[in-house]
N, C-alpha and C positions, 0 to 999 in steps of 0.2 A: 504494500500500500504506500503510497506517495506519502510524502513529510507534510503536504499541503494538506491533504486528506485528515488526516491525523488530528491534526494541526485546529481543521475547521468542526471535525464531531466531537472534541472535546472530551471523550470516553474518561469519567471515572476524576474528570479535573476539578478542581478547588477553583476557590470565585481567583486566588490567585495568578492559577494556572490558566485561566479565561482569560486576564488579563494581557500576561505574557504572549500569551498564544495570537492574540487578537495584533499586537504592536505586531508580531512575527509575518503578520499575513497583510497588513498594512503596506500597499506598495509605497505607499509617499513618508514609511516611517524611516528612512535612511538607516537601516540598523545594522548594515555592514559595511558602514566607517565607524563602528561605533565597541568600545571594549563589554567586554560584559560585564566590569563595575559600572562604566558609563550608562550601559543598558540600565542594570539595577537602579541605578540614581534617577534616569528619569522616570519610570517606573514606582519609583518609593518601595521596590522590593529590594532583598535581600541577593548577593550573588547566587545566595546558594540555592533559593528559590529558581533563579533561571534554571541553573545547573537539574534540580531536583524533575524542574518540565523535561529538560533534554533526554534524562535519563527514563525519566516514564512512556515517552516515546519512543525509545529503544536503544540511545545513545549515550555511549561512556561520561559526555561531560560537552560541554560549550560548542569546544574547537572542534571539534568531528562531527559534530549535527552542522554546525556554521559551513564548512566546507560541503558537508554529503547535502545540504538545502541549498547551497548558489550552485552546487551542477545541476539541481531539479528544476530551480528555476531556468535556469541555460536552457534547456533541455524543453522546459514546458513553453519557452518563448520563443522555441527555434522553426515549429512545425503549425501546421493548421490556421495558418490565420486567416482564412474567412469562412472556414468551414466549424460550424458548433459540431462537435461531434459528437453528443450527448443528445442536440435533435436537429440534426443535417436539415430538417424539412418541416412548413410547421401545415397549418391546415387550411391554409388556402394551396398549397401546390397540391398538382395532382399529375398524374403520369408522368410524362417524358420528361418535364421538371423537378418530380423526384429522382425519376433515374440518372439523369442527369448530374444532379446533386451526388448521389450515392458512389457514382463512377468518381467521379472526385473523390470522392472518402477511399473508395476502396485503393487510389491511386497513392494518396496519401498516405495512407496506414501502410500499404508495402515501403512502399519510399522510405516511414519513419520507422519502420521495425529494421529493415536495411540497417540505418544509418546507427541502430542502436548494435548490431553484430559485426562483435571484436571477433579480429580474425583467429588470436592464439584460443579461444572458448571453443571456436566453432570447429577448429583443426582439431582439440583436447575432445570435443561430445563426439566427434567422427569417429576415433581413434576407440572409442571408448564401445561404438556400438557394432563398430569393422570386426573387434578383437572378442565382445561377449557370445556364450555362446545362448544363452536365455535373457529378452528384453522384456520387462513388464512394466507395463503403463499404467499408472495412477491419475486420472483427470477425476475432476469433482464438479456433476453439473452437464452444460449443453457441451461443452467441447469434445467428451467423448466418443461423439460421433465423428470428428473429424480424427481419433485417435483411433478409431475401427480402418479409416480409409489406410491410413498410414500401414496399422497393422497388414492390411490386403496388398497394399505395395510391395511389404518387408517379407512378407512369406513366399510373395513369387520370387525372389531373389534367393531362400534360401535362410533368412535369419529367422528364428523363432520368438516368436512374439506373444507376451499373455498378457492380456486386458479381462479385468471382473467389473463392475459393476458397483460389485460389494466391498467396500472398503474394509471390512473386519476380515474378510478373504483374503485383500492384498498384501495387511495384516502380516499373515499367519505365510505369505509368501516370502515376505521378509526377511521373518524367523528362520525359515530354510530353504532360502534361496542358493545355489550353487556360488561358491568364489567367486565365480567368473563371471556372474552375473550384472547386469544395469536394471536400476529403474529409472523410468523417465515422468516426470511429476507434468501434469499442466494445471495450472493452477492461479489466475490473475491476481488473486490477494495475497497468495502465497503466505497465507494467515489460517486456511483452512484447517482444524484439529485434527480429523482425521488422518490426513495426508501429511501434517507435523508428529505425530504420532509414527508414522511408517519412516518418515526421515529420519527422527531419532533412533529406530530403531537399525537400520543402514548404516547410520553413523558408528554405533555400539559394534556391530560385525563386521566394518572397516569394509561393506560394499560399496561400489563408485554409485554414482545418480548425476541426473540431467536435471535440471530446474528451467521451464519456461515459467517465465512469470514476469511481473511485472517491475519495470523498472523503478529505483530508489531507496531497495535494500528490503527486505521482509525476512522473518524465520525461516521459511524455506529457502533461500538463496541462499543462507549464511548455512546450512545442512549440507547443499545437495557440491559434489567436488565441482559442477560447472551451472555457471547460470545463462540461457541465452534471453537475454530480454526483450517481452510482449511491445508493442507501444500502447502508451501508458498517459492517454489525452484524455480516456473515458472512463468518466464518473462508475461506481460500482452499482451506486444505487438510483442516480437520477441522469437517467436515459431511459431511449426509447426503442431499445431493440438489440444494442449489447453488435452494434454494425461494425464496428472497429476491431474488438475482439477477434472474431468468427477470421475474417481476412490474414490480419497477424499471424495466430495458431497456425491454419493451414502454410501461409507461405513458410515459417522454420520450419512446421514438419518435412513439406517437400525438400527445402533445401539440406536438410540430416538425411533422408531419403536416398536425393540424388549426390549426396557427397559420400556415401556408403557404396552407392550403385559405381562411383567411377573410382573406387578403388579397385574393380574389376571389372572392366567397362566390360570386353568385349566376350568372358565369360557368361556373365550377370544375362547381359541380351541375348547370347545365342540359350541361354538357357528358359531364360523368360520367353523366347519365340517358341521352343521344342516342347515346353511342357504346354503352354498356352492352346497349342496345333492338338496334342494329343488329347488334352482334355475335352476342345469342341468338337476333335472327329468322336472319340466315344459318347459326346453329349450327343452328339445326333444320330448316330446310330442308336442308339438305347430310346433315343425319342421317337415316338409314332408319329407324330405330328412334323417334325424337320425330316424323317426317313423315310417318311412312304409309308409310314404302316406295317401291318406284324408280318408280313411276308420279311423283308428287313430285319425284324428282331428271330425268327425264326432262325433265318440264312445262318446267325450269329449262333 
């Protein structure tokens, strides 16, 4: 979850911590040319108060929230600017005006998920899924459908793929999973219990993990040995469709995909061709309907 995020739900804060919080989100509050007694003074709080919010947010102390909030801000001012992406479209568009709109989003969210994948992550989660010989995928939510397609990819190639459903299942995958195994998390808040749960437990048996999620730092990023990060423009709770998300997820899946596939391009295809040809000549043969009929199934 984003520092701004954070920052603005307030979760479990003191009229203090409203206070702080509130200067912190303040664009016209200049508060980084500013020390953090400076801070506290204008403020009428105590340093340590600052300190105490940094840390209930998930950060050691002042200087490491101050740095990890000016690259979020970077970061949230670099991408989208005329696009809401929380409601691309309001209710006077309709058809080709909305598509329209949406084609820009979907334009941009590849663009900004792009420009968020560091190339030493993306070489490190390759390496990781080239070399496992069982990958299991944890998603929490809608994306799991776009974790089935990936799965459907990775098996005509040859890699073994297990996706549940049931998180007390993936659980208990965990626990006895092979050495050599990956799991691969998706997860946008990367706050999810369950799926934090199954990372501590990875962490405990020194297995590797893939973390998609969202950019700005969450418990599962700081779990999983690589992070590739979602873009990270859209609200968790107030949006109208979750349009940003869906695009993101698929385009890293394909790109871990196809960076697995051309570590062995030209077996990977002749193999994906051979098995593909055999499966739809038996499909149709066994079919009555593509075959002709049981004259066909008899011949067999």
């Amino acid at each position: 979850m984003l520092i701004t995020e954070r920052l603005k739900e307030q979760n479990d804060f003191s009229k203090v911590d409203t206070i702080i919080a509130d200067y912190f989100l303040d664009e016209d509050s200049e508060w980084v040319e500013k020390s953090l007694r400076q801070i506290a003074q204008l403020l009428f709080v105590s340093p340590s108060s600052v300190v105490r919010l940094c840390q209930k947010i998930g950060f050691e102390g002042f200087l490491d929230f101050r740095t990890a909030y000016l690259h979020e801000l970077d970061y949230l001012s670099s991408a989208f600017g005329k696009i809401d992406i929380n409601y691309p479209f309001d209710m006077k568009d309709r058809n080709t005006k909305i598509s329209g709109k949406l084609k820009n989003l979907y334009i941009e969210t590849i663009e900004d998920t792009f420009s968020l994948l560091g190339h030493d992550a993306l070489a490190l989660a390759e390496v990781l899924l080239v070399k496992a010989d069982d990958i299991y995928i944890c998603s929490a939510g809608a994306p799991s459908d776009l974790a089935r397609a990936f799965q459907e990819k990775m098996v005509k190639i040859g890699k073994n793929v297990l996706i549940d459903s049931r998180m007390d299942v993936m659980f208990y995958q965990a626990c006895y999973a092979k050495p050599n195994s990956v799991f691969l998390f998706i997860s946008y808040s990367g706050e999810t219990e369950t799926l934090i749960r199954i990372a501590h437990k990875l962490k405990e048996r020194k297995l590797q993990s893939i973390a998609l999620t969202s950019y700005g730092g969450n418990s599962l990023s700081e779990l999983a040995t690589v992070t590739l990060y979602l873009s990270t423009h859209e609200s968790l709770v107030h949006n109208i469709g979750n349009f940003s998300l869906y695009p993101s997820v698929l385009f890293l899946l394909d790109v871990l995909y196809a960076n697995v596939f051309s570590r062995n391009y030209e077996k990977h295809l002749a193999d994906k061709i051979k098995y593909t040809k055999e499966y739809e000549k038996r499909r149709k043969s066994y079919n009555p309907l593509l075959s002709g009929g049981e004259k066909n199934k008899d011949s067999n």
